[in-house]
C-alpha positions as CSV (number, residue, x, y, z in Angstrom):
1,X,-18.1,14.0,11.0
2,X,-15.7,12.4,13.7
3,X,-13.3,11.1,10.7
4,X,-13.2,14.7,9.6
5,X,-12.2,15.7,13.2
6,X,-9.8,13.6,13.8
7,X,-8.4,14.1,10.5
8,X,-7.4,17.8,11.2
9,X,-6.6,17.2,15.0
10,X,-3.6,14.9,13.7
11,X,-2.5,17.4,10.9
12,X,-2.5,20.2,13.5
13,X,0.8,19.7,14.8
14,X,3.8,20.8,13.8
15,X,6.1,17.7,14.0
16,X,2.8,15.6,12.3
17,X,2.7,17.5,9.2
18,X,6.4,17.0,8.8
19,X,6.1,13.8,8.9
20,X,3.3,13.6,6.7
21,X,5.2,15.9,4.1
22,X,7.9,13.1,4.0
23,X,5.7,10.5,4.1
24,X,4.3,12.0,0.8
25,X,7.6,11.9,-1.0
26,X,8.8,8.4,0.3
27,X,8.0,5.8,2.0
28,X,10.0,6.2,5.6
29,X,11.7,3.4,8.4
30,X,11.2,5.2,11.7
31,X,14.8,5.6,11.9
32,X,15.2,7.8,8.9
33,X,12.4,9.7,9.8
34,X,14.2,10.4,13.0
35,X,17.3,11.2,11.2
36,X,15.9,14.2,8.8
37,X,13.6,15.4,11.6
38,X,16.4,15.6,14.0
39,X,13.7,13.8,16.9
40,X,14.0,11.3,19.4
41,X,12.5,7.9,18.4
42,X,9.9,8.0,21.2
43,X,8.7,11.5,19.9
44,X,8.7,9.8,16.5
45,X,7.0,6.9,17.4
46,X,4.4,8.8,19.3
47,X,3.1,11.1,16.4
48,X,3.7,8.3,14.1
49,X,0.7,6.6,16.5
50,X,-1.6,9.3,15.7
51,X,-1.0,9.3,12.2
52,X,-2.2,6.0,12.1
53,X,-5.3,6.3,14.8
54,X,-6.5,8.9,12.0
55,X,-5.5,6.8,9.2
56,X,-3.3,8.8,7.3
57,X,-0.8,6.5,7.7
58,X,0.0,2.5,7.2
59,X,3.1,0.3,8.6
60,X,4.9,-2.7,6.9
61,X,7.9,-4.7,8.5
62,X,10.4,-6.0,6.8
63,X,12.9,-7.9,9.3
64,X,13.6,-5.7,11.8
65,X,12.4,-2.8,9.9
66,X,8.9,-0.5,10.1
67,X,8.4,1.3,7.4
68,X,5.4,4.0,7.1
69,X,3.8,5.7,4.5
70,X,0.3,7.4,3.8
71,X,-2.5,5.6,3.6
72,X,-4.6,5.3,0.5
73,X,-6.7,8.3,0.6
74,X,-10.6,7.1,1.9
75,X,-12.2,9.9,0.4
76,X,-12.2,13.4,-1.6
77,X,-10.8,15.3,1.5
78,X,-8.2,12.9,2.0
79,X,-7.4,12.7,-2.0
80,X,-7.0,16.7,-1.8
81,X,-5.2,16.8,1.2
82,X,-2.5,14.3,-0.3
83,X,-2.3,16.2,-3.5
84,X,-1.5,19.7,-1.3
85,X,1.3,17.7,0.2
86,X,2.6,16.6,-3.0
87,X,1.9,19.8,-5.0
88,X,2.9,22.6,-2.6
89,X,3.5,21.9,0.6
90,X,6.9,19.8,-0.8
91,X,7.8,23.2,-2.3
92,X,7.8,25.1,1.0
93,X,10.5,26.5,2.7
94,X,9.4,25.4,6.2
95,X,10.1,21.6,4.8
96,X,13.1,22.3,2.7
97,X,15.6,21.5,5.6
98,X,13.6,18.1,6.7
99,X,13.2,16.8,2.7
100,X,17.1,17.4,2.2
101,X,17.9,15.5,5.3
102,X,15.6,13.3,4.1
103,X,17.2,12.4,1.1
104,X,20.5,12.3,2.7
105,X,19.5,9.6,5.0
106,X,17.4,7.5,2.2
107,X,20.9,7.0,0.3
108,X,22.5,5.5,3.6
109,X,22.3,1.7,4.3
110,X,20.1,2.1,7.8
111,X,22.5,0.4,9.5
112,X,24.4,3.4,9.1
113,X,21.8,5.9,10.4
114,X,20.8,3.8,13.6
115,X,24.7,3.5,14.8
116,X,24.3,7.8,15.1
């Protein structure tokens, strides 16, 4: 029950299921998250931590680099969850702003994006 919990506790806020829309689309380097949610790094980084306490999330470095993306679902709820984000929540107007921005930062270099 506890994995359930803490499942819905990190999609309950705002800035987390942003970046767990985006995260749905692409796979993300802090910085670009960042740039197409118009946060700071720390607030990034932050909700970026809880994403991963719950597991919805996974890091790789590359260099310098940490990229995140979503975990592989770990069961049914997950699975559904991740297929709402890809199905509709994508389509929403709420997101429309942060998936354009979004695509305008993935076709910079992100050397470009972290001199901002």
């Amino acid at each position: 029950m506890q994995q359930y919990i803490d499942l819905f506790k990190a999609l309950s806020d705002e800035t987390r299921l942003r970046i767990v829309v985006l995260l749905s689309k692409n796979e993300l380097c802090v910085c670009q998250i960042e740039e197409a949610l118009k946060l700071s790094q720390v607030k990034v980084s932050r909700h970026l931590t809880v994403l991963r306490h719950a597991g919805l999330v996974k890091c790789r470095r590359d260099g310098t680099w940490i990229y995140y993306s979503l975990a592989e679902p770990k069961n049914k709820i997950e699975e559904n969850l991740y297929d709402c984000f890809k199905k509709y929540l994508l389509k929403e107007k709420f997101f429309s702003s942060d998936i354009l921005n979004m695509q305008e930062c993935i076709s910079k270099p992100l050397k470009e994006i972290i001199k901002k």
